[in-house]
N, C-alpha and C positions, 0 to 999 in steps of 0.2 A: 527555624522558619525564615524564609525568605524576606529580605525587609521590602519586597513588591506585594502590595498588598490582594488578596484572593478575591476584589472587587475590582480589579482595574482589567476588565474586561479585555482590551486594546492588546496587553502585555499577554495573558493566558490566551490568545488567539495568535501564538506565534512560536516559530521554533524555536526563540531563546526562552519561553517558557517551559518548554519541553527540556531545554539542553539544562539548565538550570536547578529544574527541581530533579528532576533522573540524578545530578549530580550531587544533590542533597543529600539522596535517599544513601549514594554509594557511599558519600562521607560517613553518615551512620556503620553503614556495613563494612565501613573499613574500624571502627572501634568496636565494630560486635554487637551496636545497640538494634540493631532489626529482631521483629519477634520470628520469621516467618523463613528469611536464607542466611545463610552463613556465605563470607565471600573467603576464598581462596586466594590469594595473588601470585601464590608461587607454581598453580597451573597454568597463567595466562601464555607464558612461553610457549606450551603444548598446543595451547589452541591457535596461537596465532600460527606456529607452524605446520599444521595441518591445512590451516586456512591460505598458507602461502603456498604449501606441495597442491592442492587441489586448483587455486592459481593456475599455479606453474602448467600444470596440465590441462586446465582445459584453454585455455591463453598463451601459447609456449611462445608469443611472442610479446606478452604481456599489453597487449593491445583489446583492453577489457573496455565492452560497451557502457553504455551505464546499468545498471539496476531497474528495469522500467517494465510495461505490462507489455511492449516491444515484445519482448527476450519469449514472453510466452508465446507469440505467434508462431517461433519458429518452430517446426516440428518433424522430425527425421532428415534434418537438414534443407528442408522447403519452408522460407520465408513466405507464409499465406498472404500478410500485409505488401509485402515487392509484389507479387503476385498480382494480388487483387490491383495494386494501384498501375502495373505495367497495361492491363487489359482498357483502363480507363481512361478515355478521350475529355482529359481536363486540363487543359495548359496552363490551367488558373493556377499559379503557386499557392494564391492567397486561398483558393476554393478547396483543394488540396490539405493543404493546413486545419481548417474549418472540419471536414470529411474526417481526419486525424482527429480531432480533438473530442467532435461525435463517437466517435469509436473507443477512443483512452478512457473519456469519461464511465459512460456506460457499463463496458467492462471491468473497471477497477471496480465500479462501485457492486456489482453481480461477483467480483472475487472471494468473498468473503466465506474461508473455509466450505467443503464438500464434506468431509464425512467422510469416514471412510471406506464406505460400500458401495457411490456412485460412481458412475462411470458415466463415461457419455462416445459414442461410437460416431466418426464422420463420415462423407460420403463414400472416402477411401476406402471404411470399412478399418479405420484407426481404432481402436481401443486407448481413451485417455482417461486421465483423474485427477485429484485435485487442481491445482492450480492452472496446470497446462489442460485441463477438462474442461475447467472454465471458462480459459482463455477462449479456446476453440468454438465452443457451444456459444459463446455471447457471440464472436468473431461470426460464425455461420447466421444467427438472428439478426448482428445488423445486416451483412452483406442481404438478407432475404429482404429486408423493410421493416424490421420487426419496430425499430422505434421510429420510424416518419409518417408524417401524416400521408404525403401519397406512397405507399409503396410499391409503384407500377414508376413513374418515372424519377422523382424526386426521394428514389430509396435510400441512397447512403445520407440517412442524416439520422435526430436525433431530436427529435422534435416534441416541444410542450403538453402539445394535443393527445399526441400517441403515447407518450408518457405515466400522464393522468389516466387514461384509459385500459393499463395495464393491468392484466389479470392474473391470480395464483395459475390458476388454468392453463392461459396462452405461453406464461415463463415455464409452465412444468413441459407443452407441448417441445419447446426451442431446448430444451435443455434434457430432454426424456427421463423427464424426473417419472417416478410411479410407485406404487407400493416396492414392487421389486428392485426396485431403483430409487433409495430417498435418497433425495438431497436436503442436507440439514440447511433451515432456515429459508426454506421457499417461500413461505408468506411472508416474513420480511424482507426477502428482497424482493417483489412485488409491490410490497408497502412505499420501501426505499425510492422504488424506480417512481412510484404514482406523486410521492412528495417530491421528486426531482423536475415530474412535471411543473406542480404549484411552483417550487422556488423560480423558475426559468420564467414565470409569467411572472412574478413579485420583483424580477430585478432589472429592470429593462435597460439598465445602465450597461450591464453585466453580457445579456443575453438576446438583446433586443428585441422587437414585437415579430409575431405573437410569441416569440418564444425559442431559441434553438442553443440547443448545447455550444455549438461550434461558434457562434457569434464571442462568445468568452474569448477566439482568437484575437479577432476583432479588438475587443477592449484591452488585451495586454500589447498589441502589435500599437496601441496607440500612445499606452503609455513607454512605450523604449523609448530611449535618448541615444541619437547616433547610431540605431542600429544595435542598444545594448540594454539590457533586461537582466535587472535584478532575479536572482530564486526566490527572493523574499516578498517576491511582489505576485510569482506564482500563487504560493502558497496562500498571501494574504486575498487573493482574488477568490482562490480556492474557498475558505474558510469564511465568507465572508459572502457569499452568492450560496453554496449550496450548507452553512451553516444549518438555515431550516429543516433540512433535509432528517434530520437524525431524529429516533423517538425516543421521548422520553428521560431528556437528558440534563445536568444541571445547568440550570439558567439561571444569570448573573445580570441586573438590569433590563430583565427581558429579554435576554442575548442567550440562545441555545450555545452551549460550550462544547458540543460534541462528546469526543474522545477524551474526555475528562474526569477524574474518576480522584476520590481521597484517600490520603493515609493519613493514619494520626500522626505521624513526626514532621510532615512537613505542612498538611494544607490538601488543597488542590495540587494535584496531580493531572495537566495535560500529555494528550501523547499523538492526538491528530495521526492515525499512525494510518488509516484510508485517507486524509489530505494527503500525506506527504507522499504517500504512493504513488496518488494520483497529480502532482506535482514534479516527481520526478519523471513523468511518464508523460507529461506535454513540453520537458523539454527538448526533444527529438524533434515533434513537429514545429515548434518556433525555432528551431539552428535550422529544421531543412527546409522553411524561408525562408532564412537566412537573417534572422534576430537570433544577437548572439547573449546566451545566458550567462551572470556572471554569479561569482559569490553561492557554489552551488551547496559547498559546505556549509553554510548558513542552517541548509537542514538537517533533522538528525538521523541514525539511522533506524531501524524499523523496527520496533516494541511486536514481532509475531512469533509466534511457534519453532520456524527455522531459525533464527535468528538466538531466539533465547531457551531455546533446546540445545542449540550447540555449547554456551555454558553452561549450561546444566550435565550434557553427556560428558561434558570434556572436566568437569568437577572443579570450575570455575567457582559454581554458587550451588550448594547444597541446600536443598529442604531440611529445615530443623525439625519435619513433623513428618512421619509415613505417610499421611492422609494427603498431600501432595502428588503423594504420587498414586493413590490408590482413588481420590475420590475426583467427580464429576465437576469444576470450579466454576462459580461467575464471575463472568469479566468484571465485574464490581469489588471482588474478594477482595480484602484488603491483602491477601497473601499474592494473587495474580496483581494486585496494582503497584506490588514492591518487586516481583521478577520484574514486571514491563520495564520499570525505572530504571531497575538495576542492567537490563538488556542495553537500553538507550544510551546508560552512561558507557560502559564496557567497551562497547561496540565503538564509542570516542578512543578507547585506551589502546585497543586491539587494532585499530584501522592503524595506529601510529606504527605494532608491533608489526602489523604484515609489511607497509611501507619496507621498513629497515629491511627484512628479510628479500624483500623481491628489489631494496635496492633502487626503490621510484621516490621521487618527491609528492609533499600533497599536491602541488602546485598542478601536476599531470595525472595523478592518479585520485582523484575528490574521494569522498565516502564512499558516492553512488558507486565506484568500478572494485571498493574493496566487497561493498556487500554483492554485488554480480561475482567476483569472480571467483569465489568467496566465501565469503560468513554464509549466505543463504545456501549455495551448494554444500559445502563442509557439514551445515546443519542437516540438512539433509542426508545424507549419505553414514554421516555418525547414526541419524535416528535408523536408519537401514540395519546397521550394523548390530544394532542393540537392540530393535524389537521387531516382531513379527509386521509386514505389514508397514512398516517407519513410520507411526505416529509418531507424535510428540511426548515427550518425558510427562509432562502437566497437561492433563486433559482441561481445558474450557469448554462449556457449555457456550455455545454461538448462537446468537437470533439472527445471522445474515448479515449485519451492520457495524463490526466492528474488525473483526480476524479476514 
């Protein structure tokens, strides 16, 4: 057990909470004491050089973006976000910015696992899925007005009013969810978006009145020094403004904990794994005003499916029980809450082992461009290779809010 105690709110509301107890979990798993994975150590070489070949390739000049909800706009080599923002008469850098942050938010928080039967088609006449189906679909609802309160002139934004007002309905229209088309977890993200309304009126420090996503630019461009912005000040802005946002979740002095979940070996278990998403994904928009983020390794890398699929496929961490692999999980399981940890810690070990192979220091290459260039494709591409369709090795049960 950690000698930080699992009531100091302040401490589990931050990525060394996360680095911390992930690293707990893996100390166990390195003596064998876990009921639920077995760890490997003499795979990790395989994975990391697969994760450096897949690099290499799609980066041949090792010049890897970060890891951000960005990467999903792109789509058969047309940047829809360049696009969208070349067309727009806004010289405002700072308005700009704001516009970005509306759009990051939103759609990170609407990413939350598809399922594997939806699709969602653009005007192109594209056919997409998961991830990059989402991107797109949320991408196409802001660009319409889908979350401003005017959506006739004052459309690219992201607004309180509109928010609240969000319907299963209206998000099944934007996203062509239907019988023949489920999208797993549509009323929670409906829920999601309607509570991101309430938070955005509850924090006016944060968002200012009556309300807008993009105003959050606003309060972190105020606190830089010199032009320079902590990651840890992202995150804490993150977690700490749309904290309320999550249902149903352990609360500590009153304080919704989010993405927080227990094992019996260590406590609480944080893993903020939609903050830090959504965290690394407004660092694009604060460097392209030109506030520069520092300390980006601060955060950790990312407790999902791709990420802790790939140790699983590449036989990193083995399930001690068939039913792992066979049965339906909640993100609560205590067996899901020791992959996540064990993913987060790894992901620290693995980032060092691609470094050496591709030959970069952390210094230029953060977490955020091992998991771009990377852990998440590698993950992907493994689950290709090994199952119909490339789910995931560990099926989780999703309500919209957490994957």
């Amino acid at each position: 057990m950690s000698a930080v105690s699992d009531d100091d709110v302040g401490w589990l509301l931050s990525a060394d909470a996360v680095r911390q107890r992930a690293h707990a979990i893996l100390a166990k798993a390195e003596r064998g004491d876990l009921a639920h994975f077995a760890f490997h150590p003499e795979r990790m070489e395989e994975a990391a050089a697969l994760v450096a070949a897949v690099t290499r390739e799609s980066y041949p000049d090792l010049d890897v973006p970060y890891h951000s909800r960005w990467r999903h706009f792109v789509v058969e080599g047309v940047d829809r976000w360049k696009a969208l923002e070349a067309r727009l008469d806004i010289p405002d850098t700072d308005e700009i910015a704001r516009i970005r942050f509306d759009l990051a938010v939103t759609s990170v928080l609407l990413d939350a696992g598809a399922g594997d039967r939806w699709r969602y088609r653009d005007a192109a006449g594209i056919e997409l899925a998961r991830s990059e189906g989402l991107a797109i679909a949320s991408f196409d609802l802001f660009r319409a007005g889908g979350f401003a309160n005017d959506p006739v002139v004052a459309y690219l934004r992201a607004d309180a009013a509109a928010l609240c007002a969000m319907t299963e309905e209206r998000l099944a229209r934007g996203f062509q969810a239907g019988p023949d088309n489920p999208l797993v977890g549509l009323e929670g993200r409906a829920a999601l978006l309607r509570r991101l309304g309430s938070a955005l009126t509850a924090a006016p420090d944060l968002f200012g009145r009556p309300g807008r996503v993009g105003a959050l630019y606003d309060a972190l461009k105020a606190q830089a020094v010199d032009g320079t912005l902590p990651a840890s000040a992202i995150l804490d802005a993150v977690l700490r403004g749309l904290g309320p946002i999550w249902p149903g979740r352990i609360e500590r002095g009153g304080v919704n904990l989010g993405d927080s979940w227990t094992h019996s070996a260590v406590g609480l278990v944080p893993f903020h794994k939609l903050s830090q998403w959504l965290s690394y994904s407004l660092v694009e928009p604060l460097e392209g005003a030109g506030i520069a983020v520092t300390g980006l390794d601060r955060l950790t890398g990312l407790p999902e499916y791709r990420n802790g699929g790939l140790l699983v496929d590449s036989g990193v961490l083995m399930p001690k029980h068939p039913r792992l692999f066979t049965d339906e999980l909640e993100v609560g399981d205590e067996a899901v809450v020791e992959w996540r940890a064990l993913t987060v810690a790894l992901l620290d070990r693995l980032a060092d082992a691609v470094r050496a192979r591709l030959g970069v220091p952390a210094e230029s290459f953060p977490l955020a461009k091992v998991l771009q260039g990377g852990t998440w494709t590698a993950g992907r591409r493994i689950a290709r290779e090994r199952r119909p369709g490339g789910g995931p090795p560990i099926r989780i049960r999703s309500d919209g809010t957490v994957f």
